[in-house]
N, C-alpha and C positions, 0 to 999 in steps of 0.2 A: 711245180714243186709245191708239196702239201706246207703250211705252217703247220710252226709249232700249236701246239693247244695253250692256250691259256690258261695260268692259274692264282688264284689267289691264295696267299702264303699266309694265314692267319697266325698270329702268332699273342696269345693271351694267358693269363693268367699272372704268375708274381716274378719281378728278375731276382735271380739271387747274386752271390756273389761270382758265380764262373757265369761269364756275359760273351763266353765266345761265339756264339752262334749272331748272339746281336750286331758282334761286329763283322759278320757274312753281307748283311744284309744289302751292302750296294754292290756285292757281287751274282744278286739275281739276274738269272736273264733276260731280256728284253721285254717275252711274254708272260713273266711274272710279277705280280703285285704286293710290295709286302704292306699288310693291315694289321695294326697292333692296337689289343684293348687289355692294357696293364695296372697294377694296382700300382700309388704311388711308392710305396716305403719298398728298399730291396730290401726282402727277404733273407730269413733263415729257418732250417727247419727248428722249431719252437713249440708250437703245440700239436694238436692233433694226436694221430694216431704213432706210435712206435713202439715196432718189435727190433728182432735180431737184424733183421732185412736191410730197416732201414739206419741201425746202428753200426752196421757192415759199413757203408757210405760213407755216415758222419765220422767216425772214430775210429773204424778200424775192424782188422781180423780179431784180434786178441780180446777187444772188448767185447765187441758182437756174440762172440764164442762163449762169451762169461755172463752174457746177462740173464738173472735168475728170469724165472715163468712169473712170476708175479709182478713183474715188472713193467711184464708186457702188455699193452692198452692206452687208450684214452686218456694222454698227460698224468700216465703213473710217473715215470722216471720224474717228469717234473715235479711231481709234488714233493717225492723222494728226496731230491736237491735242490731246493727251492733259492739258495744261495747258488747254486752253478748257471740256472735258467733265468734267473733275476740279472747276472750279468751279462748273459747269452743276448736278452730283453732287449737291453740296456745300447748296446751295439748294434742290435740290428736298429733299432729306432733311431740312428743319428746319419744315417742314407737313402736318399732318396734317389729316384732317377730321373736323370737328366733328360728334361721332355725337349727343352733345344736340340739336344744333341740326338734324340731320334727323331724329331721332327726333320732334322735334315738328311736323316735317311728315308723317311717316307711322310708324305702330307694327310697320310690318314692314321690319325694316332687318337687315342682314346686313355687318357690318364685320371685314375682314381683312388679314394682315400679310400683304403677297404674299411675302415672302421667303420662308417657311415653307409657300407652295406653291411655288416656283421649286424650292427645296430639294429635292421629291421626284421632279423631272423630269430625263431623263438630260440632259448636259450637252448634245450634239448635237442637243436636243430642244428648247432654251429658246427659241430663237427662233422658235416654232409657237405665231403669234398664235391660231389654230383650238383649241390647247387651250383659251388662258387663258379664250376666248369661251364656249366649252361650258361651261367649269367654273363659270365665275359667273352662267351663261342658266339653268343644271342647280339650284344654290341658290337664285336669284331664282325659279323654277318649282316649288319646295319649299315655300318659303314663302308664293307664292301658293295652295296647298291648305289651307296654315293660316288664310287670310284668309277664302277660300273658307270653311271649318269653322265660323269666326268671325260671319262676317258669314251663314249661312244661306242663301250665293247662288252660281251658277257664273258665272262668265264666260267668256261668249261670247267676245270677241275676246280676244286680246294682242299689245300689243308695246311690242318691246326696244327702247332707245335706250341709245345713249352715254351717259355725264353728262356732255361734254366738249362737248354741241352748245350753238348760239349761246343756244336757244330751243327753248320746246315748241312743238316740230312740229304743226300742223293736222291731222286728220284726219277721214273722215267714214265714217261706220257707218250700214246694214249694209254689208259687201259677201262678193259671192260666197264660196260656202264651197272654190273653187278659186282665190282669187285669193292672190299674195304680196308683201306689200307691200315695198317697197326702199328706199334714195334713189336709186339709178342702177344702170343695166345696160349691158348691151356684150357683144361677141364681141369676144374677146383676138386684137390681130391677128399675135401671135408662134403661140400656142399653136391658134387658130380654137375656143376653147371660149368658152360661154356662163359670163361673170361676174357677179357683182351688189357692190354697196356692202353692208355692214354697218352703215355709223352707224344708219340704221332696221332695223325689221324688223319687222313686223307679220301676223297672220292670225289665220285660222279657232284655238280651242282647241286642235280634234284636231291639226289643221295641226303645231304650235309642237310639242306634246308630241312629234307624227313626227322634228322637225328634231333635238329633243334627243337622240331614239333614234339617230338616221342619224349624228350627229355622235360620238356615242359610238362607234361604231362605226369611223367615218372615220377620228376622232384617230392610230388607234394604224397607220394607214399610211402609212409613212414618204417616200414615193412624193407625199402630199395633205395637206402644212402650211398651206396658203394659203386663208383663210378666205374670201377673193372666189371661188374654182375649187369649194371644197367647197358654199357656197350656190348657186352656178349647176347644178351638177350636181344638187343637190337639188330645185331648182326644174325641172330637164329631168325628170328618174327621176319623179318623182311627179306629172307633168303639168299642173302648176303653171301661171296666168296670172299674170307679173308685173306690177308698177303700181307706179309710181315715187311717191315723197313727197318733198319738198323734205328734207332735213333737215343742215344746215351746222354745220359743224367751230368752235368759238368760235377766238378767235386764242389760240395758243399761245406767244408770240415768244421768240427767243435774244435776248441782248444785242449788235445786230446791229453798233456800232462796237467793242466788246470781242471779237469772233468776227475781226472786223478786222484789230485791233491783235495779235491771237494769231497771224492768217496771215502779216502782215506781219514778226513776230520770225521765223517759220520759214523764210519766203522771203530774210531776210535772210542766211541760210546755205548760198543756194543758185545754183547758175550762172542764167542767163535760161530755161533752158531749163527747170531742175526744175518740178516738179509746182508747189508753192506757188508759186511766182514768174507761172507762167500764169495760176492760177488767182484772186490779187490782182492782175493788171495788168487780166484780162477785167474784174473787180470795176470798178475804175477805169475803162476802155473805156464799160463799159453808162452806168454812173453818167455820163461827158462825153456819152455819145449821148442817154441824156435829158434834157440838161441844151440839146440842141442845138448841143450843141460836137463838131463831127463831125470837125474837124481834129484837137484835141486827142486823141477818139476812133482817130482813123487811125496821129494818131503813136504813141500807146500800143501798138494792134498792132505798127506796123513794128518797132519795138523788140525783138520777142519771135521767135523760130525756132519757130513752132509752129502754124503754118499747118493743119495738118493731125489739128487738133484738135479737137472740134464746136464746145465753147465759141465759140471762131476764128471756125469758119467760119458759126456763128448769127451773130454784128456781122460779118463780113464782109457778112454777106447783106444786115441791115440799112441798114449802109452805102451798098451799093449801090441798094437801094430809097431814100435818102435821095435819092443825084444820080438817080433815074430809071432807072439801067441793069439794066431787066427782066431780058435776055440774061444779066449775069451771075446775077444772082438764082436763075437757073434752072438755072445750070451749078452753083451752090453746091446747091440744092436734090437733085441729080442726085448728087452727093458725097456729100450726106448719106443719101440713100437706099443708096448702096454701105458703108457703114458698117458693119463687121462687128456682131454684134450676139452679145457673151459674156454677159448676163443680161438680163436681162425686160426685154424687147420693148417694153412701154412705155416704161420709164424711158429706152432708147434711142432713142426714136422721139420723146422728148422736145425736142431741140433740130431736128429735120426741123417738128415738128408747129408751133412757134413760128413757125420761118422761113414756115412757106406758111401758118400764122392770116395773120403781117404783111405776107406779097404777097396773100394774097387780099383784108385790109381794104383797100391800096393801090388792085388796081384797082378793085375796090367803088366805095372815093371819089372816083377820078380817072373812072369809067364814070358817076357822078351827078353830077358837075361839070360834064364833056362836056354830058351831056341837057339841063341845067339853060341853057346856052347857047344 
């Protein structure tokens, strides 16, 4: 009888508030090892980068749907609500995680103050998720040698997870010593590069040890922050076969009627037209169209001069797939595709990609309805 393969279950980066997966951890199997190199404070999503994507997660369909283009970037939203992200702050800093209590699920644990590496990176540098990635894949893979030493054994496989995901991820061993495991890929349709997911990250030994070197290297070009562009290029350069694994993001949420009430004070200082004023009445729009109050929905937009905004013209669209009117549907679709696009190509490709998911489920249901007659 063959054994199993061995594997080291890395698991680094920051815990947030959904820690299900943390609490998997003594139900690894015999040949696996779990090695954890975590920042101390639990997280929440706070700074960095945010679009619709990752607004979707925090708060929701209705908000995500509404949030204007200019909002989208490098701690806009927070600057925006400096009162919402100041108490957002405020709470996550009062949690920390319990190194006893993972220490008793695994003796190789690596617990750290991020500040005090934030601290040594240039300031125009901090928002380069690709370091923070390296740096805590670079210690959890240190320690895996010590475990290795410990235990009298190599292992064959590893891989990295979030600790922020739902649940440990399934996987199954052997697999090829070219293959690389992910949760998802794609070609970038702004850039045409090959990307991959991070929440996973699985393979061969030598594989992982490759990535650590590659990445080292990568980090310090200032041209390649973006830790989805840096794993696809590696997975191209070194002729890699990707294979996808499920592996999902636990809910992280805002406090989505206090997120509300904050737009709402700022919108109250502002003409119909300002930025917060669109972006709480879209709020309000989504919210009456899924409520099936399309009137209520309609009068909201008419209210606003902002036609020409995506928010808009995503429930415009809807709207008009509500009364049936394909024609316009498509003339809005045909808008959103001329959309200038100043930052990542997905995130803008956001409210086009919404509108033609809900005309294509539209005539999906209406072409199986017909049949069904």
């Amino acid at each position: 009888m063959t054994a199993s393969p061995t594997t080291a279950v890395l698991i680094t980066g920051q815990v947030r508030t959904g820690q299900g997966m943390l609490r998997d951890l003594r139900c690894l199997p015999p040949e696996a090892q779990a090695i954890l190199s975590v920042w101390q404070a639990i997280g929440m999503k706070i700074d960095g980068w945010l679009g619709p994507w990752q607004i979707f997660r925090l708060l929701g369909e209705s908000v995500a749907d509404s949030l204007p283009p200019a909002l989208i970037g490098f701690d806009q939203l927070r600057l925006f609500l400096p009162t919402f992200f100041s108490q957002l702050c405020s709470r996550s800093a009062a949690s920390e995680v319990d190194s006893n209590a993972l220490r008793r699920a695994t003796p190789y644990l690596d617990v750290e103050d991020q500040r005090l590496f934030v601290e040594t990176i240039p300031p125009e540098a901090r928002n380069c998720n690709a370091r923070l990635l390296y740096y805590k894949l670079a210690r959890a893979m240190a320690l895996m040698t010590i475990a290795e030493r410990d235990q009298g054994r190599r292992f064959e496989n590893v891989l990295r997870l979030r600790p922020d995901l739902e649940n440990m991820p399934e996987w199954n061993t052997p697999f090829d010593d070219d293959e690389f495991c992910v949760d998802w890929t794609r070609v970038d349709e702004g850039s045409g590069l090959f990307v991959t997911g991070d929440n996973l990250i699985m393979a061969r030994r030598e594989v992982m040890l490759d990535l650590v070197n590659y990445l080292r290297a990568a980090i310090f070009d200032e041209r390649r922050g973006n830790i989805h562009d840096l794993l696809g290029d590696f997975v191209m350069t070194r002729g890699l076969r990707p294979r996808c694994l499920a592996a999902h993001i636990a809910p992280d949420a805002w406090p989505v009627n206090h997120f509300i009430k904050c737009l709402a004070e700022e919108a109250a200082d502002e003409s119909s037209r300002g930025m917060a004023g669109i972006f709480l009445n879209c709020i309000r729009a989504n919210n009456r169209l899924i409520a099936d109050d399309r009137d209520g929905a309609e009068q909201v937009l008419n209210a606003l001069d902002a036609d020409d905004v995506p928010p808009v013209l995503l429930l415009r669209g809807r709207l008009a797939l509500a009364a049936g009117r394909l024609d316009d549907v498509e003339r809005l679709i045909n808008v959103l595709q001329a959309f200038p696009h100043p930052f990542r190509f997905s995130d803008c490709n956001y409210y086009l990609r919404r509108l033609e998911t809900a005309r294509n489920l539209y005539v999906a249901e209406h072409a199986s309805a017909a049949y069904q007659m």
